[in-house]
C-alpha positions in Angstrom: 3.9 -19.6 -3.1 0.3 -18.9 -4.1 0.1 -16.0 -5.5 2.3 -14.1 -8.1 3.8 -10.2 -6.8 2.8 -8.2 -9.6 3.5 -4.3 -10.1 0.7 -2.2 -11.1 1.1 1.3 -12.1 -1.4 3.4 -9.7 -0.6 6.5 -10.4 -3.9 8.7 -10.0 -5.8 5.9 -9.8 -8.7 4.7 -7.1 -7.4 2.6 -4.6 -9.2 1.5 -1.3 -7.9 0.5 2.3 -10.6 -1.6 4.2 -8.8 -1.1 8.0 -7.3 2.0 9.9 -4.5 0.4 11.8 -1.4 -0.1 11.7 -1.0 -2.8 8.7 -3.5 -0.2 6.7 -1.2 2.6 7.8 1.7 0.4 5.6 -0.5 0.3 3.0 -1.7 3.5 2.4 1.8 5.2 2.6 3.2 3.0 0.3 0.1 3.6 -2.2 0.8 7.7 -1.6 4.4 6.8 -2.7 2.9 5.6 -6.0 0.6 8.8 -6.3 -2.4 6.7 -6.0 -5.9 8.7 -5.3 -6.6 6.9 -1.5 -10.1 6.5 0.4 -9.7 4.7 3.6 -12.6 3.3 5.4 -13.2 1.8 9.2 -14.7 2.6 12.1 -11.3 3.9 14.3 -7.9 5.2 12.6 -4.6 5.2 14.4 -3.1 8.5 15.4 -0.9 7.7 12.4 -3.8 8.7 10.2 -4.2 12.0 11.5 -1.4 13.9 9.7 -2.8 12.4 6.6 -6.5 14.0 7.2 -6.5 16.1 3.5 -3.9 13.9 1.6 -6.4 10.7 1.8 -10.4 10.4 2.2 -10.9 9.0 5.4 -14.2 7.4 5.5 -15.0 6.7 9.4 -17.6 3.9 8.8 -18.1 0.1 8.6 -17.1 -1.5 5.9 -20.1 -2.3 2.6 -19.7 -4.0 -0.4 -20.5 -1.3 -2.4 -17.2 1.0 -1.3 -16.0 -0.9 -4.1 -17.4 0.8 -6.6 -14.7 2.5 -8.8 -11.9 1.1 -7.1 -8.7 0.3 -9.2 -7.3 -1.5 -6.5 -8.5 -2.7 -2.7 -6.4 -3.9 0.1 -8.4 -6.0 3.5 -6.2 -4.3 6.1 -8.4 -5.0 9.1 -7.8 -7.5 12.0 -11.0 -9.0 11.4 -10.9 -12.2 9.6 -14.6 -11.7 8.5 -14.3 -8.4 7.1 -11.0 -9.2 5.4 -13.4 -12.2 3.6 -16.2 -10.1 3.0 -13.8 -7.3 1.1 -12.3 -10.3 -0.8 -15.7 -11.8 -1.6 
């Protein structure tokens, strides 16, 4: 195993999903759980996103490096395996 599973309280915190599909879908329901502040950005959103439209800031744009900013926590979501390097970069 590389990495080590960690639990992070995120309650009312900033936390970013870089990808509006399905796998960012997971993501950001499991962060709402937690009672994390979400912002969502990418270009296209599943229909799943749509009842969420209020609960979470959906930001319908490309990906920058500087939707970082303030972030407690960022997930790469996307199925782009350049995207997912530049959020990790």
């Amino acid at each position: 195993m590389k990495y080590f599973p960690v639990n992070l309280d995120v309650t009312g915190k900033p936390c970013l999903v870089v990808g509006g599909g399905r796998v960012g879908l997971r993501k950001v329901r499991t962060l709402l759980r937690c009672d994390a502040q979400v912002t969502v950005v990418s270009p296209d959103f599943d229909k799943g996103f749509e009842p969420l439209k209020g609960i979470v800031q959906l930001l319908d744009k490309a990906y920058e490096s500087h939707d970082l900013a303030g972030q407690f926590l960022v997930f790469a979501a996307t199925d782009s395996p350049t995207v997912n390097e530049q959020v990790k970069s």
